[in-house]
C-alpha positions as CSV (number, residue, x, y, z in Angstrom):
1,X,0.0,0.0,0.0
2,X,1.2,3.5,-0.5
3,X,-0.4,6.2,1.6
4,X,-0.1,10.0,1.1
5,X,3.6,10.2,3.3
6,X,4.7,7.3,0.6
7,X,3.6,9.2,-2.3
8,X,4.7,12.5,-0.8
9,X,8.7,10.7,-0.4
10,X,8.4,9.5,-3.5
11,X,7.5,12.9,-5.1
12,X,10.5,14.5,-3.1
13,X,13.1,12.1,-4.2
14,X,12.0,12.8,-7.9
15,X,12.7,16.5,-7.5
16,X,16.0,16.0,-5.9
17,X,17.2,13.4,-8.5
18,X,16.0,15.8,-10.9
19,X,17.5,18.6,-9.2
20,X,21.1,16.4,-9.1
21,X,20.3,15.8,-12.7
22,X,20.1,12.3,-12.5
23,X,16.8,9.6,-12.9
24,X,15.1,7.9,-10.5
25,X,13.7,4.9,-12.1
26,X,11.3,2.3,-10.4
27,X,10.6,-1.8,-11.0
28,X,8.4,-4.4,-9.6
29,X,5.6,-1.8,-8.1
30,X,2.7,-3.4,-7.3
31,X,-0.9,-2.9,-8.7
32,X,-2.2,-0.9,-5.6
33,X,0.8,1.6,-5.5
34,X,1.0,1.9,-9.3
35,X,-2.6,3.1,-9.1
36,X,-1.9,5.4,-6.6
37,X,1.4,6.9,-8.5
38,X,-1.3,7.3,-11.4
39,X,-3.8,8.9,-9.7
40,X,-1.6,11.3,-8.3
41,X,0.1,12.2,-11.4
42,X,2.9,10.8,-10.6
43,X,3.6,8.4,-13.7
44,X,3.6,11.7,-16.1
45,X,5.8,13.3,-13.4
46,X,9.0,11.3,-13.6
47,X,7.9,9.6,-17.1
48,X,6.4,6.7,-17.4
49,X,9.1,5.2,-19.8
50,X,10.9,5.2,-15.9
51,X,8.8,2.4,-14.6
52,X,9.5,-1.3,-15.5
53,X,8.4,-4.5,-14.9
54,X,11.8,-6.1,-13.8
55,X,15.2,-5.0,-12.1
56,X,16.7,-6.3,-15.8
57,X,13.9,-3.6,-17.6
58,X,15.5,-0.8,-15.2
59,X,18.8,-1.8,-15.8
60,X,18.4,-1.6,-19.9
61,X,16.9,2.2,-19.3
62,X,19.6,2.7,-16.9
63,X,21.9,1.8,-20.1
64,X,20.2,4.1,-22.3
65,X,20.4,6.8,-20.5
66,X,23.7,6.7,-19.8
67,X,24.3,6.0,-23.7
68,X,22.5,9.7,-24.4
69,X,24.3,11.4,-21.8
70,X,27.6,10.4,-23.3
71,X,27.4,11.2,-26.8
């Protein structure tokens, strides 16, 4: 479950990745808390090519943006 706190943290540590100008990316959320990010705007927020399925799905995006930032 995510509550209103969990959502808040979660919301906070977006701006400061963003703010260190790096991305948080997410894996394995569960139905109830992925409805919750939705709801809350969340998902457009930090982009929803940032949530995955798997550790091995974050990894590849992690890849990729990496790969952008160096050329």
């Amino acid at each position: 479950m995510l509550d209103a706190t969990g959502m808040r943290a979660l919301k906070d540590l977006n701006k400061q990745c963003l703010k260190n100008k790096t991305q948080l990316l997410l894996s394995g959320i569960h139905v109830q808390p992925f409805f919750s990010m939705e709801k809350a705007g969340f998902l457009d927020d930090m982009g929803r090519d940032n949530f995955h399925n798997t550790i091995d799905e974050s990894l590849k995006r992690a890849h990729e943006i990496l790969a952008l930032k160096n050329h």
